[in-house]
C-alpha positions as CSV (number, residue, x, y, z in Angstrom):
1,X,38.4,18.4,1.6
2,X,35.5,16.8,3.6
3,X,34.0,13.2,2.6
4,X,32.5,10.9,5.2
5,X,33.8,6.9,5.2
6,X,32.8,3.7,6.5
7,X,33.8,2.0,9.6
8,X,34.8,-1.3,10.1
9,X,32.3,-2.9,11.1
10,X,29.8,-1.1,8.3
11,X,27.0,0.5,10.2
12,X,25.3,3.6,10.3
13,X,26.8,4.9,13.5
14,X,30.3,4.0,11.9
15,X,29.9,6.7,9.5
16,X,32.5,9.3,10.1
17,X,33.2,12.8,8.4
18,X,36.7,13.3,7.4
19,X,39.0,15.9,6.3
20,X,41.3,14.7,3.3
21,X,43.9,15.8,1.0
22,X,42.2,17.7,-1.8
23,X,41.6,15.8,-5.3
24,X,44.6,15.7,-7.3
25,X,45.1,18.0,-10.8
26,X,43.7,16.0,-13.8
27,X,45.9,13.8,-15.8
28,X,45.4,13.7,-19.5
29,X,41.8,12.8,-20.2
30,X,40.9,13.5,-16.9
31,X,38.9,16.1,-14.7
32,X,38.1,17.5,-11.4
33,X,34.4,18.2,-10.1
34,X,33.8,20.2,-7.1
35,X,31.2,17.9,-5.9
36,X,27.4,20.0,-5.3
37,X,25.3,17.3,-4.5
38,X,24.5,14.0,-3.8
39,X,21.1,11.6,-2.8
40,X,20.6,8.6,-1.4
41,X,19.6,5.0,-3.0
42,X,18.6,1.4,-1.2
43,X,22.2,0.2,-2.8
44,X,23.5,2.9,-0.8
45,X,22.0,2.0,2.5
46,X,23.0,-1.8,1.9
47,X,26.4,-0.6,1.7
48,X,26.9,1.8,4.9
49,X,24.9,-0.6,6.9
50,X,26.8,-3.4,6.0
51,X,24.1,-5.6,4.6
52,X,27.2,-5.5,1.0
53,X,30.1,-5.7,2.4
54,X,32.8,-2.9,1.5
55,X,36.4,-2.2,2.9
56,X,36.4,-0.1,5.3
57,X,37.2,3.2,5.0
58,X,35.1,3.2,1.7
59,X,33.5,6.5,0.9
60,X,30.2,5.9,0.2
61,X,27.3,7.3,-2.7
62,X,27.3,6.5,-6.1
63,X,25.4,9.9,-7.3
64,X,26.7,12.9,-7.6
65,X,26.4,16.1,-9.5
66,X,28.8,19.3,-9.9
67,X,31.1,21.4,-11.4
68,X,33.5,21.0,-13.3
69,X,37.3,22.7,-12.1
70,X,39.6,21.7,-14.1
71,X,40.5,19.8,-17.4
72,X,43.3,17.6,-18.1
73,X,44.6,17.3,-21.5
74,X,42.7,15.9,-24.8
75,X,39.2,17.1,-23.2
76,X,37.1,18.2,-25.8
77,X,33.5,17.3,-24.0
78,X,33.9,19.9,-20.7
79,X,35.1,22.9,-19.9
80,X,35.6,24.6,-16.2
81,X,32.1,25.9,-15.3
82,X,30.0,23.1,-16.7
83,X,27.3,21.3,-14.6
84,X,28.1,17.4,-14.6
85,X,27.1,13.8,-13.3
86,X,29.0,11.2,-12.6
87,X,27.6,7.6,-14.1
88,X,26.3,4.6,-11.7
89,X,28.8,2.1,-13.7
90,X,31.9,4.3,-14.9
91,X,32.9,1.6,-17.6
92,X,29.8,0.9,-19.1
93,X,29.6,3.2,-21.3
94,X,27.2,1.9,-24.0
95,X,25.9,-1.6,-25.5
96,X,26.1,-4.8,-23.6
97,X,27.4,-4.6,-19.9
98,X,30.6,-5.2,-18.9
99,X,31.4,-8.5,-16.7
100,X,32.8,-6.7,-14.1
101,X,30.2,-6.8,-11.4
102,X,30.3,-4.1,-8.4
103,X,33.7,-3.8,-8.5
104,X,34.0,-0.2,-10.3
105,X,31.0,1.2,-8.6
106,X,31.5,4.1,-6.8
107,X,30.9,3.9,-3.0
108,X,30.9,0.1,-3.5
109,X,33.9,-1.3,-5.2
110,X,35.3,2.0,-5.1
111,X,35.2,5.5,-3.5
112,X,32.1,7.4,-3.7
113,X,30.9,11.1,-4.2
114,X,30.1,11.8,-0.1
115,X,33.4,14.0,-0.3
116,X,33.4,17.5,-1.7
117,X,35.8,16.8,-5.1
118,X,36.9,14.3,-7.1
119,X,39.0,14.0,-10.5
120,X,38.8,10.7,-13.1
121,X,38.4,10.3,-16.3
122,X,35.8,12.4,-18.4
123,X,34.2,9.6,-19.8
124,X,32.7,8.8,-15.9
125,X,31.0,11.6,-16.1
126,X,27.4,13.2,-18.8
127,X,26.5,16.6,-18.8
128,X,23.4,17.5,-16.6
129,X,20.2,18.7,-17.2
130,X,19.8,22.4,-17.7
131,X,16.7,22.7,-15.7
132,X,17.9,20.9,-12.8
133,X,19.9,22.2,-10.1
134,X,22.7,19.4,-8.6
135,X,20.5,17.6,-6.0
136,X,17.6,17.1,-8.9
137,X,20.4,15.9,-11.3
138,X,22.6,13.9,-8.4
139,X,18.6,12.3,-8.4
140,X,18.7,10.5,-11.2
141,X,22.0,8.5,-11.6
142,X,20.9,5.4,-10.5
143,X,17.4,6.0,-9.8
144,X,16.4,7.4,-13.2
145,X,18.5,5.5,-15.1
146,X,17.2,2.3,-13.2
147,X,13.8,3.8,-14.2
148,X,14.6,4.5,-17.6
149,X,16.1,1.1,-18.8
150,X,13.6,-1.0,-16.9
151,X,10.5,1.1,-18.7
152,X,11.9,2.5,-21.9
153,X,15.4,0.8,-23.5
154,X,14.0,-2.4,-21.8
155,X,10.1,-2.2,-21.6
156,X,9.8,-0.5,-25.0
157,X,6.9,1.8,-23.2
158,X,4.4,3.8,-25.5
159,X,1.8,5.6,-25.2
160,X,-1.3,3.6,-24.3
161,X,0.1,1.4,-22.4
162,X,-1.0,0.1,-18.5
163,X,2.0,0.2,-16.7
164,X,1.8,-0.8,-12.6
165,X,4.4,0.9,-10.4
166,X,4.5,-0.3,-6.7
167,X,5.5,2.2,-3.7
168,X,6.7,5.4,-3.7
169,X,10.5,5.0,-3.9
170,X,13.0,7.1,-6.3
171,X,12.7,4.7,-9.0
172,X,8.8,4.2,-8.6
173,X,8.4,7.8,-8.9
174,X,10.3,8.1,-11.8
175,X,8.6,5.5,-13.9
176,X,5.5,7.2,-13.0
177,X,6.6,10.5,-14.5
178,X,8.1,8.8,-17.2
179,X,5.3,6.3,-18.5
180,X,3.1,9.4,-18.3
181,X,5.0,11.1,-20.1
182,X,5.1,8.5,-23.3
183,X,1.4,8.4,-22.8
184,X,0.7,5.6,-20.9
185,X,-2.0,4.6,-18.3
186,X,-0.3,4.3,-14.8
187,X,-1.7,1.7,-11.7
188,X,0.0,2.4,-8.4
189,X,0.2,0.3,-5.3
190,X,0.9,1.4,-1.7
191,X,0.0,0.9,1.8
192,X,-0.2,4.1,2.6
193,X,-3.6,6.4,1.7
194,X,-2.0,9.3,2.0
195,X,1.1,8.4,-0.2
196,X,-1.3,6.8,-2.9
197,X,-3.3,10.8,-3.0
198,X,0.1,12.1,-3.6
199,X,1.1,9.4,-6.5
200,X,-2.3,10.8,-7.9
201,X,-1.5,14.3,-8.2
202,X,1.5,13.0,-9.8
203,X,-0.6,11.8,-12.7
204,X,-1.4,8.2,-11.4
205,X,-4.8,7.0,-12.9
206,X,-5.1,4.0,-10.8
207,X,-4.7,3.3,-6.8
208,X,-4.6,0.3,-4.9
209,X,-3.9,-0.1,-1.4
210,X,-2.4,-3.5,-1.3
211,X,-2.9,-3.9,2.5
212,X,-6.1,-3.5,1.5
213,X,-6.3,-5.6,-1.6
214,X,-3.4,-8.3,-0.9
215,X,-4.3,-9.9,-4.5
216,X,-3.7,-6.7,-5.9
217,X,-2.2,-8.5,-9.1
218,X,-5.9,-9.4,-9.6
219,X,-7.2,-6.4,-8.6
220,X,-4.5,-4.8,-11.0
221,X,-6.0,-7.2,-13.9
222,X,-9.8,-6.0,-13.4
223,X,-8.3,-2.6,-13.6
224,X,-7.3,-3.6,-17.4
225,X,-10.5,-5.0,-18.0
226,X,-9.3,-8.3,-18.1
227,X,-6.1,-7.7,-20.6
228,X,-3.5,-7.2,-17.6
229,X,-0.8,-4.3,-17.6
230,X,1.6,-4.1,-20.4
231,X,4.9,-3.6,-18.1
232,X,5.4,-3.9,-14.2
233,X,8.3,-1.9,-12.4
234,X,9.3,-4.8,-10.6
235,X,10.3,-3.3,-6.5
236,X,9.4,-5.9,-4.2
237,X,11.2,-9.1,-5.6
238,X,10.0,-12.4,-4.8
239,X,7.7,-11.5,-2.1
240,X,5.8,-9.3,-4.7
241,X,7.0,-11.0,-8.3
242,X,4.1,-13.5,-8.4
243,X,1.2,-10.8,-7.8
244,X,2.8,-9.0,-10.8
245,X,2.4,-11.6,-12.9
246,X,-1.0,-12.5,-11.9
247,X,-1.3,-8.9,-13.1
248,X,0.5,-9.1,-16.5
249,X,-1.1,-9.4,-20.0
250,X,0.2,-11.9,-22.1
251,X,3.6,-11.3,-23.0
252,X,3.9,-8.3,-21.0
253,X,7.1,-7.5,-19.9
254,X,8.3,-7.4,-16.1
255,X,11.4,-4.6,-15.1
256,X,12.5,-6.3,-11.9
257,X,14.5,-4.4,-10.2
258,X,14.7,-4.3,-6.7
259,X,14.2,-6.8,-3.5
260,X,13.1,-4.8,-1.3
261,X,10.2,-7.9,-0.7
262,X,12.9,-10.6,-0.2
263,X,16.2,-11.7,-1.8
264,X,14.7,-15.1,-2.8
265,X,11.4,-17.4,-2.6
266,X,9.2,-19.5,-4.4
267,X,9.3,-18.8,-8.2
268,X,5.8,-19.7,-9.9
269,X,7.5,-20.6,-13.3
270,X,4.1,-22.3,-14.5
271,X,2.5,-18.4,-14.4
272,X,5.5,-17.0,-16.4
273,X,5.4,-20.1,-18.6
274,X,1.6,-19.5,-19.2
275,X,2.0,-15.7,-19.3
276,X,4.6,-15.6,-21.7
277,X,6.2,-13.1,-19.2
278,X,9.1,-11.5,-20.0
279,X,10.8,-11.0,-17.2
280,X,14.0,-8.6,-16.9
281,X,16.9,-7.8,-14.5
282,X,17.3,-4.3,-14.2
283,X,20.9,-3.0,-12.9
284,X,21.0,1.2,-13.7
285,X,22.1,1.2,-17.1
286,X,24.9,2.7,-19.0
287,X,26.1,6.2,-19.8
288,X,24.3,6.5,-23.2
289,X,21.1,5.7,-21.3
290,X,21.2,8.4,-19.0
291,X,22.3,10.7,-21.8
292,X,19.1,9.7,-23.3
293,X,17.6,10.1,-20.2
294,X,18.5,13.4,-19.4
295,X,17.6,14.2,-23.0
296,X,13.9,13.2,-22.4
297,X,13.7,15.3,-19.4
298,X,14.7,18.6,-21.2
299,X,12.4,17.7,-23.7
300,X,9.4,17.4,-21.4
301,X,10.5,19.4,-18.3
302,X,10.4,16.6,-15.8
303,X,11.7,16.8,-12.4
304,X,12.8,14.7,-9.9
305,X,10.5,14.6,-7.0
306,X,12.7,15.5,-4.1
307,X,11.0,14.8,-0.2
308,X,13.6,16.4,2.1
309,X,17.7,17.4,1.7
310,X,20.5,17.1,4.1
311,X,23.7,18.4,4.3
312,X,26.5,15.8,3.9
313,X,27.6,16.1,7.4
314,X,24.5,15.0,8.3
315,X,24.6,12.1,6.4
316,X,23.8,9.5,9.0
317,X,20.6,11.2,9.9
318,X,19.4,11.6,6.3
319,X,20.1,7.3,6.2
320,X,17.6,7.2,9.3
321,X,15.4,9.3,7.5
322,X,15.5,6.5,4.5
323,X,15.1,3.5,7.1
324,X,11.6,5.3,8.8
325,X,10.7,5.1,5.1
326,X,8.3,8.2,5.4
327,X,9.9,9.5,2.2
328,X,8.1,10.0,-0.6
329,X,10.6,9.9,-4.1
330,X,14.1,11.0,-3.2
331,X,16.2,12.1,-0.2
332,X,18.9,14.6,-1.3
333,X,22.4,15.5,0.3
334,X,23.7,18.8,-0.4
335,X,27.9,18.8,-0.7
């Protein structure tokens, strides 16, 4: 089978496509996907250009979406034919997560899904969407999931509530669609005019440039008439955290989830203090929240907004594409 794998040193021209042995027979409990599709996330960037360090060798991506092949014995959930995901953390399958790290995430700690089969253990794997086809359900693995936790199991959103989402990013997009969905009021913040008109066909009620408006936590605020937002999907990290909470109601609740801002800074602890901010790391989730996930999104007809698809042997180019940052939601890789 084909998969691609990282070189040693990690980097982007260090990807190489491969031909393999194909995926061993399932074992009891076990079974095989012919892998469909696949799309790309910042964690999966960080790891092919070395910025988290893997062996080398690694296969990279930790979505993916099929069919299933084959069954091993005692599988009662799939059958050959059915359309499947894998899960972001293959362990974590509900409750409190496991204190294990990265080290069972695949393309991280472990092989990926940038190869055209694999076979593990059922339980890695939920049942997709039946209205998606695989690169919309490879979509949402860590994305929507990400999305989901931070704004629904985590956020507790309902429906008239101001929710701020910042850029235009997989999981931005998601928590757009979502916290429309539930009813809520949506503020969006980007640099770019024209992405901002696209967030508001989308369903965004609120724009700010923030190039524009650099206290756009303010800005944000006056939005609310005075009140602040009820939940912020946290992107940036500490080079956007404190303009979030300048734009936060009291008590509001604070999904951060990504660093695309900075790894570390300043942390104004006197504004969460006087906020009462609740403020909540965000890593995916487990396997009963994208079950729940994918249950919402039958129920409403949600799709993932897809920008542009490539084909995995193109994979390097597709990671360029990411890195120009002129995508608009998610970048899929067809298997």
């Amino acid at each position: 089978m084909k998969a691609v794998r990282i070189g040693a040193p990690a980097t982007l021209a260090a990807l190489t496509l491969v031909n393999l042995p194909a995926a061993a027979p399932p074992g009891p409990g076990e079974i095989t996907v012919s892998l469909r599709a696949s799309s790309l996330n910042y964690h999966d960037y960080a790891v092919v250009s070395g910025m988290i360090p893997a062996a080398a060798g690694r296969i990279p991506m930790s979505d993916g979406a099929g069919e299933v092949a084959a069954v091993g014995e005692g599988v009662r959930d799939f059958t050959p034919g059915d359309a499947v995901l894998t899960t972001f953390f293959p362990h974590w399958l509900d409750g409190r997560a496991p204190d294990e790290g990265f080290q069972y995430v695949p393309g991280d700690g472990m092989d990926g899904y940038a190869r055209e089969a694999v076979t593990a253990p059922s339980t890695w794997f939920t049942r997709a969407p039946r209205h998606l086809n695989h690169v919309e359900s490879a979509a949402i693995t860590c994305a929507g999931v990400t999305a989901w936790k931070g704004l629904v199991a985590d956020g507790g959103v309902k429906a008239g509530d101001t929710v701020l989402i910042q850029g235009t990013g997989g999981v931005s997009i998601f928590a757009l669609q979502l916290a429309k969905a539930f009813g809520a009021t949506v503020i969006a913040t980007s640099s770019s005019a024209a992405k901002l008109e696209r967030l508001k066909a989308l369903g965004a009620d609120h724009l700010i440039n923030y190039r524009e408006q650099p206290e756009w936590g303010v800005a944000a605020r006056a939005i609310t008439g005075g009140r602040g937002v009820d939940i912020v999907v946290e992107i940036g990290g500490a080079g956007t955290l404190p303009q979030s909470i300048q734009s936060l109601r009291l008590g509001g609740h604070i999904a951060l989830i990504g660093v695309l801002a900075g790894f570390a800074g300043p942390i104004p602890t006197a504004a969460i203090m006087m906020r009462q901010a609740h403020v909540v790391g965000v890593t995916v989730g487990s396997r009963q929240h994208q079950l729940d996930l994918i249950r919402a999104l039958e129920a409403t007809g949600l799709k993932p907004v897809i920008d542009k698809t490539f084909p995995l042997e193109q994979l390097v180019d597709a990671f360029r594409y990411q890195e120009s940052n002129a995508h608009f939601g998610k970048i899929g890789i067809e298997i």
